[in-house]
PDB file with one MODEL, atoms N, CA, C and O in Angstrom:
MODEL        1
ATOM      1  N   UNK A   1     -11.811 -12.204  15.553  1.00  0.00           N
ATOM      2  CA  UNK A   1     -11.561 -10.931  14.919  1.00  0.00           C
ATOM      3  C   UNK A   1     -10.058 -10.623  14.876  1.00  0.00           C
ATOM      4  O   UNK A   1      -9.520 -10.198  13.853  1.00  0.00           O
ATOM      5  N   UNK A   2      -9.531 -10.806  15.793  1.00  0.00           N
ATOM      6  CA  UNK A   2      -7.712 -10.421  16.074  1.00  0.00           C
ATOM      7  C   UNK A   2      -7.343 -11.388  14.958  1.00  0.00           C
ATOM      8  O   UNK A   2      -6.949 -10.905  13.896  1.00  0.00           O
ATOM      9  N   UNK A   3      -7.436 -12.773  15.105  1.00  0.00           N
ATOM     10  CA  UNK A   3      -6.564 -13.536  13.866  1.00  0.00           C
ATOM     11  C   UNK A   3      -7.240 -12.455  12.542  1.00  0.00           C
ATOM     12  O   UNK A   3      -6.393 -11.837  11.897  1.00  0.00           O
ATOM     13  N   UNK A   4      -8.263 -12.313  12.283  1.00  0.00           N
ATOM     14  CA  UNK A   4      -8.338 -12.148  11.099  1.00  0.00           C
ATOM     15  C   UNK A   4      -7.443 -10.641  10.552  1.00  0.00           C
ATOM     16  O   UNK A   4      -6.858 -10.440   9.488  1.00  0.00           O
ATOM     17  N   UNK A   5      -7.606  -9.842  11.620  1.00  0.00           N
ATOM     18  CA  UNK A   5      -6.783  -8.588  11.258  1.00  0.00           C
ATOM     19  C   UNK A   5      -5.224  -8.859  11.701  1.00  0.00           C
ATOM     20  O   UNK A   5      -4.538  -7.837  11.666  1.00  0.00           O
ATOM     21  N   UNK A   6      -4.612  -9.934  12.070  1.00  0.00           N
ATOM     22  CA  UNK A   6      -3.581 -10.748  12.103  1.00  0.00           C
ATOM     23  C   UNK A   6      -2.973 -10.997  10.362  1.00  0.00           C
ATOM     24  O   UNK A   6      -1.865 -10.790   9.867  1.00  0.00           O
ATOM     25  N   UNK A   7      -4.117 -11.464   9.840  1.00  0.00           N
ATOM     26  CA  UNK A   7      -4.013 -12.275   8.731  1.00  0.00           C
ATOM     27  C   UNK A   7      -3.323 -11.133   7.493  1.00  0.00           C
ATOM     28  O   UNK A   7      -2.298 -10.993   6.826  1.00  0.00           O
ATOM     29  N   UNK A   8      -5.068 -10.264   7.794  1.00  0.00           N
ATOM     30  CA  UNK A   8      -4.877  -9.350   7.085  1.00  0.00           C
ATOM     31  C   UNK A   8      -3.679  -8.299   6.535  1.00  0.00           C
ATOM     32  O   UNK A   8      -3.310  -7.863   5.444  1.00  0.00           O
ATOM     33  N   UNK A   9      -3.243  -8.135   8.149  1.00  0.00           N
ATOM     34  CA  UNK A   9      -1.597  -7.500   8.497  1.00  0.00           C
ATOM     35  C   UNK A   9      -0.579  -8.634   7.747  1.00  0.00           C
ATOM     36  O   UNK A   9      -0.095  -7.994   6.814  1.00  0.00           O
ATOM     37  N   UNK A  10      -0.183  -9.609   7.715  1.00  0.00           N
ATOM     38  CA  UNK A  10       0.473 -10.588   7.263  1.00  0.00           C
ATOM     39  C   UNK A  10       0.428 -10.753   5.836  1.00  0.00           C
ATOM     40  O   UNK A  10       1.184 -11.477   5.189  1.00  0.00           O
ATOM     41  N   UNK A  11      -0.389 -10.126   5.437  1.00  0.00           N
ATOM     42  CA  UNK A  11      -0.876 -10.404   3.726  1.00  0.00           C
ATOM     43  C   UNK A  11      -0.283  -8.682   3.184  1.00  0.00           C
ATOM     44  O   UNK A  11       0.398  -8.614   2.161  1.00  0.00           O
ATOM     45  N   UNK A  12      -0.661  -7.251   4.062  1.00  0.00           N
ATOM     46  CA  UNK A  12       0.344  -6.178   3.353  1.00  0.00           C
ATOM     47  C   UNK A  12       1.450  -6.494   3.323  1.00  0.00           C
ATOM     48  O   UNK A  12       2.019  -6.388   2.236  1.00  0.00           O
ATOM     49  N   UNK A  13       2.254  -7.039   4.559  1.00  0.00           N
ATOM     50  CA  UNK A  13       3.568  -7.576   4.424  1.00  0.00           C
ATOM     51  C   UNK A  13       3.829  -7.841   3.076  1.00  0.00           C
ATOM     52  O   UNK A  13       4.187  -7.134   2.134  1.00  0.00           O
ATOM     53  N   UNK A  14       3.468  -9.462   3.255  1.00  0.00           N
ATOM     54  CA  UNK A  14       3.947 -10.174   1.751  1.00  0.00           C
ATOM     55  C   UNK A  14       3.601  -9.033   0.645  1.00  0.00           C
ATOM     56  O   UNK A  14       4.303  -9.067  -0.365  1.00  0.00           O
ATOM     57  N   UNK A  15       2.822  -8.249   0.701  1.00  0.00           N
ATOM     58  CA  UNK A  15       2.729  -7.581  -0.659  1.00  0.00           C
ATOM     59  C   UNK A  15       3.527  -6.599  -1.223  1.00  0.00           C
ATOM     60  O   UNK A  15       3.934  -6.455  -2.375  1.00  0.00           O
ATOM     61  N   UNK A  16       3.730  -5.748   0.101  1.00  0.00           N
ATOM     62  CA  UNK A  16       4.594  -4.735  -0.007  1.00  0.00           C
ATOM     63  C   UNK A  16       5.789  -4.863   0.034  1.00  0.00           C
ATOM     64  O   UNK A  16       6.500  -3.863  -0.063  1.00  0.00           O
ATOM     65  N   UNK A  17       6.521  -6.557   0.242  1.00  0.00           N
ATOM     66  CA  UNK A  17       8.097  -7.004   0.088  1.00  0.00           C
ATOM     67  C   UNK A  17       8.117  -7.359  -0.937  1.00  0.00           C
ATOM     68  O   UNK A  17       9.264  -7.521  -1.354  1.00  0.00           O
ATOM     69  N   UNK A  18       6.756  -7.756  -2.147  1.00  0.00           N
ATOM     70  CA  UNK A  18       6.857  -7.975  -3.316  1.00  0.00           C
ATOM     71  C   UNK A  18       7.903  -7.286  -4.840  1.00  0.00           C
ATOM     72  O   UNK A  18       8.543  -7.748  -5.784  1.00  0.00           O
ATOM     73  N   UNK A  19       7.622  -6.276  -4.415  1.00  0.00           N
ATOM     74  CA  UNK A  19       8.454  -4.709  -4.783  1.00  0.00           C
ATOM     75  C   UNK A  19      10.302  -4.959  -4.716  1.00  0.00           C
ATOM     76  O   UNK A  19      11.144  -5.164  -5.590  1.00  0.00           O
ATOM     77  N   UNK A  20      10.351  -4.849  -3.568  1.00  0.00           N
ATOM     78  CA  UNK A  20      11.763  -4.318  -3.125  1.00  0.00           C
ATOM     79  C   UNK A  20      12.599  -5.972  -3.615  1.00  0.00           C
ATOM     80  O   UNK A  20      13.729  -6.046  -4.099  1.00  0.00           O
ATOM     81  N   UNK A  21      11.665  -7.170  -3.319  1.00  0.00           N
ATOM     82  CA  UNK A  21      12.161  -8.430  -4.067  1.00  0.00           C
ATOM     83  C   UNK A  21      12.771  -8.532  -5.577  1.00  0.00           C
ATOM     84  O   UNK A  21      13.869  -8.813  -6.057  1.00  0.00           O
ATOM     85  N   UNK A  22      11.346  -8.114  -6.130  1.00  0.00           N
ATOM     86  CA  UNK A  22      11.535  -8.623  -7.629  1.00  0.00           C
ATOM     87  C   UNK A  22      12.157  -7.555  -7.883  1.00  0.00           C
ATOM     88  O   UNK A  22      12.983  -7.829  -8.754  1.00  0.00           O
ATOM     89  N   UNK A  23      12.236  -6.192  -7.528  1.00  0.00           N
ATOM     90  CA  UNK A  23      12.985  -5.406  -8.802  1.00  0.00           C
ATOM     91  C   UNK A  23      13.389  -4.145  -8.075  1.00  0.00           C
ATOM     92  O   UNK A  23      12.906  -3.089  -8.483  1.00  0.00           O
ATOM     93  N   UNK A  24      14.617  -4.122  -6.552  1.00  0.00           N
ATOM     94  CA  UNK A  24      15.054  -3.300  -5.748  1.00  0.00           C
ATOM     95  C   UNK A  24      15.683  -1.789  -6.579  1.00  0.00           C
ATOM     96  O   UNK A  24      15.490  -0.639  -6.183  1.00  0.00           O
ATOM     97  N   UNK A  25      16.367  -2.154  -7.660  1.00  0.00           N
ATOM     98  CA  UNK A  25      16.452  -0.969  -8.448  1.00  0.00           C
ATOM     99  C   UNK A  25      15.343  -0.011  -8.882  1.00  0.00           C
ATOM    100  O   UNK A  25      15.308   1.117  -8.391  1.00  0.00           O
ATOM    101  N   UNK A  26      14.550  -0.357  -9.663  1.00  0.00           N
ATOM    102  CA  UNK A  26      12.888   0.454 -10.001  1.00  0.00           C
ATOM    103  C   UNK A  26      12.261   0.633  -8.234  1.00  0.00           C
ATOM    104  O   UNK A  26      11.406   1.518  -8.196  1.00  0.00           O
ATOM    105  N   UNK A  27      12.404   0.276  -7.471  1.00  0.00           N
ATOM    106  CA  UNK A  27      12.138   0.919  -6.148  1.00  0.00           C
ATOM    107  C   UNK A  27      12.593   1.995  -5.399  1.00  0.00           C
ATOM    108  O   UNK A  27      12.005   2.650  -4.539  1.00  0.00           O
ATOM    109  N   UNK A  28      14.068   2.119  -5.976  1.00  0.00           N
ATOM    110  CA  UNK A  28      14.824   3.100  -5.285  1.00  0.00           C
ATOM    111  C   UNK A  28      14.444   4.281  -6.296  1.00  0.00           C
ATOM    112  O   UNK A  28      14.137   5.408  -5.909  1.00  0.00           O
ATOM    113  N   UNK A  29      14.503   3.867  -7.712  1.00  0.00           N
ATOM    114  CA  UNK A  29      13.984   5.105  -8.537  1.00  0.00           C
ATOM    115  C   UNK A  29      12.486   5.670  -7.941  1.00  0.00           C
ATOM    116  O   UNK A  29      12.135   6.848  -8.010  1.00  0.00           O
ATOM    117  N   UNK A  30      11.757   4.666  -7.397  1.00  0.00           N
ATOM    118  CA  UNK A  30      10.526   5.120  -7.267  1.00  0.00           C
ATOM    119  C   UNK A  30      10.417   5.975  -6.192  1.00  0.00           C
ATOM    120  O   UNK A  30       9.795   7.036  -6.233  1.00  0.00           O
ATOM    121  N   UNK A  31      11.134   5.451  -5.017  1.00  0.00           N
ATOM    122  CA  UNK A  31      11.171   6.288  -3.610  1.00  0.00           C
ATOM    123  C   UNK A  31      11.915   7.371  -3.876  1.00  0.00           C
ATOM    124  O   UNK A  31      11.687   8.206  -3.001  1.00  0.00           O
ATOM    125  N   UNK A  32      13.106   7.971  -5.073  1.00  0.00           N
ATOM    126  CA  UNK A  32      14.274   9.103  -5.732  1.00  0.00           C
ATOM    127  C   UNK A  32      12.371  10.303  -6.176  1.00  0.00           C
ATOM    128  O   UNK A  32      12.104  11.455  -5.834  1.00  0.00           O
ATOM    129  N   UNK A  33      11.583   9.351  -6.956  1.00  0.00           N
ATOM    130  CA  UNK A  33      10.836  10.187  -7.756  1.00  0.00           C
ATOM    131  C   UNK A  33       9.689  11.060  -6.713  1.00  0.00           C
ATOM    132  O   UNK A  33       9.241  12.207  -6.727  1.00  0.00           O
ATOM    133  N   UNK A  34       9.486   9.809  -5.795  1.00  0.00           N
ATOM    134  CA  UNK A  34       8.106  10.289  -4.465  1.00  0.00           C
ATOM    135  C   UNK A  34       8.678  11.640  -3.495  1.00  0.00           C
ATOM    136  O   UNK A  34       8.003  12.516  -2.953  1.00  0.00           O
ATOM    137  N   UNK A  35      10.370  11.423  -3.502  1.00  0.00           N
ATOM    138  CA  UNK A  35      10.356  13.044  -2.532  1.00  0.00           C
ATOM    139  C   UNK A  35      10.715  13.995  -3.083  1.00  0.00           C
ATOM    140  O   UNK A  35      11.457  14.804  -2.526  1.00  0.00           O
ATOM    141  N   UNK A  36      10.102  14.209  -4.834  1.00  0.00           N
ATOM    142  CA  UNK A  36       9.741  15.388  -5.315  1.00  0.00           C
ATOM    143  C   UNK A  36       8.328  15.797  -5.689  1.00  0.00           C
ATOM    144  O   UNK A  36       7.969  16.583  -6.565  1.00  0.00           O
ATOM    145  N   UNK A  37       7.561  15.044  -4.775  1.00  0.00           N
ATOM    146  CA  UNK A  37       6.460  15.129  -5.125  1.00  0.00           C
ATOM    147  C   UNK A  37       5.762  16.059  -3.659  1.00  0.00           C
ATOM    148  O   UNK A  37       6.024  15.855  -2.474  1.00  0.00           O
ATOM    149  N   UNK A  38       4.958  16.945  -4.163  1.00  0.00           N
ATOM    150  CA  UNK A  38       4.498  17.481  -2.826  1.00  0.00           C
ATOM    151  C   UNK A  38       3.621  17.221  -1.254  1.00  0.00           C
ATOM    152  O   UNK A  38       2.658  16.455  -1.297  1.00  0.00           O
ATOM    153  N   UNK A  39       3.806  17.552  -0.574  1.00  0.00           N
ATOM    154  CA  UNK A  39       3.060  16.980   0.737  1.00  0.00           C
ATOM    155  C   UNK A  39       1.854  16.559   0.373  1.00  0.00           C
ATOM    156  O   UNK A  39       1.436  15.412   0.534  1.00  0.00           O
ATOM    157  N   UNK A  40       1.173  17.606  -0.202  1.00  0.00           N
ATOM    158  CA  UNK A  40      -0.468  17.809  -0.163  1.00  0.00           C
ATOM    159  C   UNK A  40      -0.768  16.519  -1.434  1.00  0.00           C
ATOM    160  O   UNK A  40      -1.669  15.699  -1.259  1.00  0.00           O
ATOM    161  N   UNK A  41       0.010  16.499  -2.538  1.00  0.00           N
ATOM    162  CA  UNK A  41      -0.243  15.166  -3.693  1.00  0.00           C
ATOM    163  C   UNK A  41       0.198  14.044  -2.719  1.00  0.00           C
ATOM    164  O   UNK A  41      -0.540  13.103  -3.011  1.00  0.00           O
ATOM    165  N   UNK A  42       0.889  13.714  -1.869  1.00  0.00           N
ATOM    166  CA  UNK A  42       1.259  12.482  -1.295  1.00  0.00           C
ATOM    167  C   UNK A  42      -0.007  12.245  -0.186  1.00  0.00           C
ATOM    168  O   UNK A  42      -0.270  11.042  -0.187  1.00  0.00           O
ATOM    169  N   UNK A  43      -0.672  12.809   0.534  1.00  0.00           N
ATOM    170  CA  UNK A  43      -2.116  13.211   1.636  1.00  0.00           C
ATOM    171  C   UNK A  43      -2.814  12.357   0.300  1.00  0.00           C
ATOM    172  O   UNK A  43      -3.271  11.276   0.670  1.00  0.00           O
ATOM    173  N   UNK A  44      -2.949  12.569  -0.858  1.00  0.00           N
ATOM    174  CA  UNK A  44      -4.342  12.760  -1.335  1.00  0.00           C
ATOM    175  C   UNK A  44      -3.930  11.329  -2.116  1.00  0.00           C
ATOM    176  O   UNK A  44      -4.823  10.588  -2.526  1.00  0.00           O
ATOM    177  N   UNK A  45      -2.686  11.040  -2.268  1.00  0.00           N
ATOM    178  CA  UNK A  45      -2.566   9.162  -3.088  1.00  0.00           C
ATOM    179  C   UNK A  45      -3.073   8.321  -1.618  1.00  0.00           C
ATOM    180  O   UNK A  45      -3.833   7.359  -1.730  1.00  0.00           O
ATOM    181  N   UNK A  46      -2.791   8.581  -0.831  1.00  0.00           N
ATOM    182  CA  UNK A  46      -2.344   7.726   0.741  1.00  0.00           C
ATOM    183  C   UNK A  46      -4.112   7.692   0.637  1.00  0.00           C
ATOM    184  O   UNK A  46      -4.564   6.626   0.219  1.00  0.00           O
ATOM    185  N   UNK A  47      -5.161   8.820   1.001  1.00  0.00           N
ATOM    186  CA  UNK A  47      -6.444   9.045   1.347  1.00  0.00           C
ATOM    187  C   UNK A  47      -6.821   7.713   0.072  1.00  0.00           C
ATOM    188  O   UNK A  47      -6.929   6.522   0.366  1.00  0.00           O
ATOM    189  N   UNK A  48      -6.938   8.156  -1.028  1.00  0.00           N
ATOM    190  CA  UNK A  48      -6.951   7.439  -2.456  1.00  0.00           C
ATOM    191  C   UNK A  48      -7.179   5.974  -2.293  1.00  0.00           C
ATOM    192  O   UNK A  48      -8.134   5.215  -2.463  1.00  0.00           O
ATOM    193  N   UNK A  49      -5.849   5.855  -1.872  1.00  0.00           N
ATOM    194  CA  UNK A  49      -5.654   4.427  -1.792  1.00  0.00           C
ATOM    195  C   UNK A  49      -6.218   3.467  -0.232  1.00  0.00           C
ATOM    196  O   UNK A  49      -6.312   2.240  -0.225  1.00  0.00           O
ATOM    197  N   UNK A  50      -6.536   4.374   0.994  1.00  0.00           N
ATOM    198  CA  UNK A  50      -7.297   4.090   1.695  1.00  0.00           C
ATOM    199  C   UNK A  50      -8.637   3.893   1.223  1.00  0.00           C
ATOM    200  O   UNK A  50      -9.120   2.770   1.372  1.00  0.00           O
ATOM    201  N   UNK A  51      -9.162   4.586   0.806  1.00  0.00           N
ATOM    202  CA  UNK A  51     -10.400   4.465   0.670  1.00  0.00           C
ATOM    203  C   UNK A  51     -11.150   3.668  -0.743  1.00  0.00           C
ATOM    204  O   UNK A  51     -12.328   3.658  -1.098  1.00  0.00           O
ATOM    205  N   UNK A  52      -9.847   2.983  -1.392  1.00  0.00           N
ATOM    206  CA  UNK A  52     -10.429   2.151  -2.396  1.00  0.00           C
ATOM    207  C   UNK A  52     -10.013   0.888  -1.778  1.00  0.00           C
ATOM    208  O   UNK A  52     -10.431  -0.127  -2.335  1.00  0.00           O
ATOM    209  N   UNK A  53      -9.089   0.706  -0.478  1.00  0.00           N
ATOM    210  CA  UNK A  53      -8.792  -0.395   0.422  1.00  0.00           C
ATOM    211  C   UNK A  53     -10.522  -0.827   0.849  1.00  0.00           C
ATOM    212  O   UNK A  53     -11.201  -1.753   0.406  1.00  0.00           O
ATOM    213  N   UNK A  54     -10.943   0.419   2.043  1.00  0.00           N
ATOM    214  CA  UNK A  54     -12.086   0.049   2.510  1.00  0.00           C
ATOM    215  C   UNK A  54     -13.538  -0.231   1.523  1.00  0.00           C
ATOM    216  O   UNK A  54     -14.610  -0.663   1.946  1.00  0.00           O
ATOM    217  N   UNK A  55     -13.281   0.069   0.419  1.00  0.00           N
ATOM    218  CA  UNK A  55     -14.449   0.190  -0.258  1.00  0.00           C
ATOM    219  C   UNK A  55     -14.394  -1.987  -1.159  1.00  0.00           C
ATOM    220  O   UNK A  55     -15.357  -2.753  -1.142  1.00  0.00           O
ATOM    221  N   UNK A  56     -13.445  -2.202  -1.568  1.00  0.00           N
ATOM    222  CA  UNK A  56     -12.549  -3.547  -2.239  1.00  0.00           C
ATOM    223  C   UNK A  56     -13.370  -4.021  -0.620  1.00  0.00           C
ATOM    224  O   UNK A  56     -14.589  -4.176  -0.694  1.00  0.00           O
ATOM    225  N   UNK A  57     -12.806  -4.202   0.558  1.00  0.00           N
ATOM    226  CA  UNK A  57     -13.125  -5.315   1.557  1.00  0.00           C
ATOM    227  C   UNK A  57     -14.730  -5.073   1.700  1.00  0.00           C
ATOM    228  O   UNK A  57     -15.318  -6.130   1.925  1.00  0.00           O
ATOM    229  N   UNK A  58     -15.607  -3.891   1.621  1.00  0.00           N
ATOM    230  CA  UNK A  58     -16.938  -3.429   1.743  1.00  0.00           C
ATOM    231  C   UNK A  58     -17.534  -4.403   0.900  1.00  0.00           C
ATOM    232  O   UNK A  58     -18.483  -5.120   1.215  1.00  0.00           O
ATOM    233  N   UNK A  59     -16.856  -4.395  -0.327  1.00  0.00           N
ATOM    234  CA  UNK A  59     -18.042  -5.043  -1.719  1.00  0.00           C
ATOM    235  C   UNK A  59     -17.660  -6.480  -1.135  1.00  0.00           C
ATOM    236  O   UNK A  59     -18.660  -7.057  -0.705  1.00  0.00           O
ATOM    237  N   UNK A  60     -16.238  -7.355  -0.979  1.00  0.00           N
ATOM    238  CA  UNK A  60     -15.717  -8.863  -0.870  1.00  0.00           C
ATOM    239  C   UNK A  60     -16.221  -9.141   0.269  1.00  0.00           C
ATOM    240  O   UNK A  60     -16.599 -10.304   0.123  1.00  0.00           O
ATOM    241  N   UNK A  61     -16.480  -8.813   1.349  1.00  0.00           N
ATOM    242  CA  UNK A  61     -16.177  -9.296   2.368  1.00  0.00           C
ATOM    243  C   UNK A  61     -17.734  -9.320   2.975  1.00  0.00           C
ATOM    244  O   UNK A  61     -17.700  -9.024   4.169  1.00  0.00           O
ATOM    245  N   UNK A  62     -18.798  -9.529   2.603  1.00  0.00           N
ATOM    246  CA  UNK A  62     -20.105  -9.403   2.825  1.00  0.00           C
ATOM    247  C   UNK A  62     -20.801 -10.974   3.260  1.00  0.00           C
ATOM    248  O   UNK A  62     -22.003 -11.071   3.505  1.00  0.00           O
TER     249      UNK A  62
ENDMDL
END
């Protein structure tokens, strides 16, 4: 179980350095645009995107 949530951890990495790699300019615009965005809209992308995480490994991972 640990390697696999090892793995798992090792794989947001690579994904989320994908970004700041290929195209560090459109990132900084993106992080300029996210802290005008409000607390309560940033709660509800984060929830969003959790819960289409757990739902993606629910359906694959059977």
């Amino acid at each position: 179980m640990w390697t696999h949530l090892l793995v798992a951890l090792g794989l947001v990495f690579v994904l989320e350095g994908i970004l700041p790699f290929v195209n560090p300019n459109g990132l900084r615009r993106m992080l300029l645009q996210m802290v005008q965005i409000p607390d309560r809209m940033l709660r509800i992308i984060g929830l969003s995107s959790m819960l289409s995480g757990l739902l993606i490994i629910y359906l694959f991972h059977r």
